[in-house]
MDTraj code that builds the backbone (N, CA, C; nanometers):
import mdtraj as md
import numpy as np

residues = "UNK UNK UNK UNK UNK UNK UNK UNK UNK UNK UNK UNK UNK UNK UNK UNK UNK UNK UNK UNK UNK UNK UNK UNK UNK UNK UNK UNK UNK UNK UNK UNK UNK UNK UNK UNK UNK UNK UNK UNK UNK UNK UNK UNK UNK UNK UNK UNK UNK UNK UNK UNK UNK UNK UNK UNK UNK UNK UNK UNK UNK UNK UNK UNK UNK UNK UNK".split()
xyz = np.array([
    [9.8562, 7.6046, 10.5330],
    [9.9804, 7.6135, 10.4603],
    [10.0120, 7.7603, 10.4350],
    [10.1181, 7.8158, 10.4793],
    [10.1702, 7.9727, 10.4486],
    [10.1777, 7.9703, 10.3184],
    [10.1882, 8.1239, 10.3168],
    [10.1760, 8.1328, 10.1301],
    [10.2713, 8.2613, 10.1311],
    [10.3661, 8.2633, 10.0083],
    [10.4466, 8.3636, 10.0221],
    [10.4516, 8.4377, 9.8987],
    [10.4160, 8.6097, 9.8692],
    [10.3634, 8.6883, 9.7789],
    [10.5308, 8.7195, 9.7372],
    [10.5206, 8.6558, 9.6304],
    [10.6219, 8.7380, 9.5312],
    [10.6166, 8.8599, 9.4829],
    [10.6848, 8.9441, 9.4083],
    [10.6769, 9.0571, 9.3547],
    [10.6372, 9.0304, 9.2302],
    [10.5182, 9.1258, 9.2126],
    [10.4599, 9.1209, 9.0817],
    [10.3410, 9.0027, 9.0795],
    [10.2907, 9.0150, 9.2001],
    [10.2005, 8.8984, 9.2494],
    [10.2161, 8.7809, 9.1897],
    [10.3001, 8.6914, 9.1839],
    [10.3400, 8.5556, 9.1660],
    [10.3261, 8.5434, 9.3489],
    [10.2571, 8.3637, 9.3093],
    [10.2479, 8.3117, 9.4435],
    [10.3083, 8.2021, 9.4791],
    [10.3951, 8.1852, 9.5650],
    [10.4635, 8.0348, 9.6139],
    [10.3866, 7.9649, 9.7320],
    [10.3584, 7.8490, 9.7439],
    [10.3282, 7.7595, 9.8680],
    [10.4362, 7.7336, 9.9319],
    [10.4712, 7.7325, 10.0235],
    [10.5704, 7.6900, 10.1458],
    [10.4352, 7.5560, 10.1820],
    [10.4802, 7.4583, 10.1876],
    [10.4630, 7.3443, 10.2240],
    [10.5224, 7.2489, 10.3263],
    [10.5914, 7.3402, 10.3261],
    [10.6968, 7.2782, 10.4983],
    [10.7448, 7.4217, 10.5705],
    [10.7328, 7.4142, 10.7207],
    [10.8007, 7.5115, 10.7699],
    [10.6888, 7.6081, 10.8631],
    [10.6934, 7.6695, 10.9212],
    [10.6208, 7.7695, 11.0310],
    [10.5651, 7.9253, 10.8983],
    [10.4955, 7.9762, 11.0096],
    [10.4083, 8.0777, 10.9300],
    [10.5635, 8.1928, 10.9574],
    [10.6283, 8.2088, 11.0501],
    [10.7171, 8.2684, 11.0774],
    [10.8240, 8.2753, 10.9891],
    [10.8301, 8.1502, 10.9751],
    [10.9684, 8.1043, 10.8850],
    [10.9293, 8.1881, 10.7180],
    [10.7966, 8.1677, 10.7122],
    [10.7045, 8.2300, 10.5382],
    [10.7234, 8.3430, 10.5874],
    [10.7070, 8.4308, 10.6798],
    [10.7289, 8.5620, 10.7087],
    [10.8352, 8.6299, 10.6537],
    [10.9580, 8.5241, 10.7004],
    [11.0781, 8.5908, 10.7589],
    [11.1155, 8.5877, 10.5777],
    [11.0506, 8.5272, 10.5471],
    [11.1081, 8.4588, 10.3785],
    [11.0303, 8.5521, 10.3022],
    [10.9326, 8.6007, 10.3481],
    [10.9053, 8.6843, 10.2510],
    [10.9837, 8.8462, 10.2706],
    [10.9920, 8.8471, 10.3828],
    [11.0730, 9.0072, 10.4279],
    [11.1605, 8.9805, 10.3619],
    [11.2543, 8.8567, 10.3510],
    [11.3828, 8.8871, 10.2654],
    [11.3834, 8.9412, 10.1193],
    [11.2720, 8.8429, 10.0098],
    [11.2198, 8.8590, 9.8631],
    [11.1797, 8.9839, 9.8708],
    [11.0794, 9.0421, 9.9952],
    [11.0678, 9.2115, 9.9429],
    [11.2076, 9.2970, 9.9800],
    [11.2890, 9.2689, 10.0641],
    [11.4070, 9.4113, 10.0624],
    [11.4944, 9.3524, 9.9496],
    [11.5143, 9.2315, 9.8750],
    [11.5782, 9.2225, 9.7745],
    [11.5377, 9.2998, 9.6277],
    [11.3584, 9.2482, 9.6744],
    [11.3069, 9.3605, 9.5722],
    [11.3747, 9.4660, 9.5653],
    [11.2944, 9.5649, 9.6583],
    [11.3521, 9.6886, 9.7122],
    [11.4938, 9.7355, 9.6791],
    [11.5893, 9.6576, 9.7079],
    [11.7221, 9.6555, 9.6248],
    [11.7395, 9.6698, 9.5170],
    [11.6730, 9.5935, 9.4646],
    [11.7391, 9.5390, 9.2924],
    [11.6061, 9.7106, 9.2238],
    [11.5248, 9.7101, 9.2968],
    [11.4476, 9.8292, 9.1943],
    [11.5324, 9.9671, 9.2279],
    [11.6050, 10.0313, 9.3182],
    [11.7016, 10.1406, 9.3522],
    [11.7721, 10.1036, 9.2768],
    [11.9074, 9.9751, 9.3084],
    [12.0308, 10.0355, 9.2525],
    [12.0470, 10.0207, 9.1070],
    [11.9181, 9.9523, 9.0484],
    [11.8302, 9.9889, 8.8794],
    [11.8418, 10.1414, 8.8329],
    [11.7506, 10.1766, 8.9204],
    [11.7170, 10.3270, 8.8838],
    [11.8681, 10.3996, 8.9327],
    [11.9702, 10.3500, 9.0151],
    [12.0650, 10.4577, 9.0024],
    [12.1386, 10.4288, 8.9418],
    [12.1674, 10.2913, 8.8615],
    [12.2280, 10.2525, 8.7344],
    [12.1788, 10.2972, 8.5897],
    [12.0322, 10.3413, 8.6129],
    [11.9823, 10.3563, 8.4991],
    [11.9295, 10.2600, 8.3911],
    [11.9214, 10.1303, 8.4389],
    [11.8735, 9.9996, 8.3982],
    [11.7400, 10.0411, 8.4409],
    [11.6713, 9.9504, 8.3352],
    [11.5647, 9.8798, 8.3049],
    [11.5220, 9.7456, 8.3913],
    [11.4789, 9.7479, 8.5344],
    [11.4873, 9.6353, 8.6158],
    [11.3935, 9.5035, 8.5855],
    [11.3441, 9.5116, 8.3998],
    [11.2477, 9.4487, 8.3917],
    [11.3124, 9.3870, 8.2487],
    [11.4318, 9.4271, 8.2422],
    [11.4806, 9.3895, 8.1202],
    [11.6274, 9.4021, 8.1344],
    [11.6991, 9.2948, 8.2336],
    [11.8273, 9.3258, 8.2744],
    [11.8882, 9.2006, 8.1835],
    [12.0060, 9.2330, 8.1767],
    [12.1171, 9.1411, 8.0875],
    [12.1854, 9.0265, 8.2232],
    [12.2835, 8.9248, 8.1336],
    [12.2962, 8.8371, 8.2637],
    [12.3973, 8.9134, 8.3581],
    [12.4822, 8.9829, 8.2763],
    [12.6015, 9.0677, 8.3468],
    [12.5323, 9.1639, 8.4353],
    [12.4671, 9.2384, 8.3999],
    [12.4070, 9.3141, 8.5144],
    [12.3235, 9.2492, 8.6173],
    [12.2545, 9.1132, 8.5811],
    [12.2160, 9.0716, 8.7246],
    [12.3426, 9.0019, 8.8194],
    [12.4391, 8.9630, 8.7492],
    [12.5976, 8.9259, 8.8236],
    [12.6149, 9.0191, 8.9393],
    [12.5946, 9.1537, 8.8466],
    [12.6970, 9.2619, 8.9232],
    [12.5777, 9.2926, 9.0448],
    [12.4570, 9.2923, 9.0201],
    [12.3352, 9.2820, 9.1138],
    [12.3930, 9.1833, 9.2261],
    [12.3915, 9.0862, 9.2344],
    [12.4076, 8.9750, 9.2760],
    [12.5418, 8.9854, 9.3558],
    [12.6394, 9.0350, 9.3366],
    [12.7679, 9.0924, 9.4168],
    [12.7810, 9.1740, 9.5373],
    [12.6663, 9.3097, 9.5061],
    [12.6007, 9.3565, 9.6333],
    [12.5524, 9.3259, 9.7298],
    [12.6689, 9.4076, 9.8233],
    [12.6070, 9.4171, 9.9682],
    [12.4293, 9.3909, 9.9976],
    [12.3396, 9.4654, 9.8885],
    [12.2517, 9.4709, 9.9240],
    [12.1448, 9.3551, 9.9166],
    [12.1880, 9.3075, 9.7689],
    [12.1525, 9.1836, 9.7794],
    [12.1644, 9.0439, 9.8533],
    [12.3067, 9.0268, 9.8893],
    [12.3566, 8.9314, 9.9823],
    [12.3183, 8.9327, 10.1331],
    [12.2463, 9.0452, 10.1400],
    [12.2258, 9.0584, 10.2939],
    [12.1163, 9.1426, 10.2914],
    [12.0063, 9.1191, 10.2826],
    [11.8875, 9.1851, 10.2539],
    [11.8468, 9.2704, 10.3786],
])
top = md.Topology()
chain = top.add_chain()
for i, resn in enumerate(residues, 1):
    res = top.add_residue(resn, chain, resSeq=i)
    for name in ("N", "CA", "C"):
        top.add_atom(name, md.element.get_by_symbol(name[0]), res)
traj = md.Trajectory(xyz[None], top)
């Protein structure tokens, strides 16, 4: 069974699906990471203590929507 490393070592089971497919799924969760911790720091947020409006406006980005 693939296993897919969250950020901040939380762990998910994929229980259905190819080791590829857990791959491809985890590349996405890390460049979203990767995202959301930059345009934090060039907002000047706290990426560990965000409000709901700022994860909205997170969530609107290019960067997020398309990892």
């Amino acid at each position: 069974m693939p296993v897919v490393r969250m950020p901040g070592d939380l762990g998910v089971a994929i229980t259905t699906g190819t080791q590829a497919e857990a791959n491809e799924l985890q590349a996405s969760i890390d460049a979203r990471h990767a995202f959301v911790q930059k345009y934090c720091q060039e907002q000047g947020w706290d990426s560990t203590n965000l409000s709901i409006n700022q994860v909205l406006q997170i969530r609107q980005q290019e960067g997020w929507k398309n990892p």
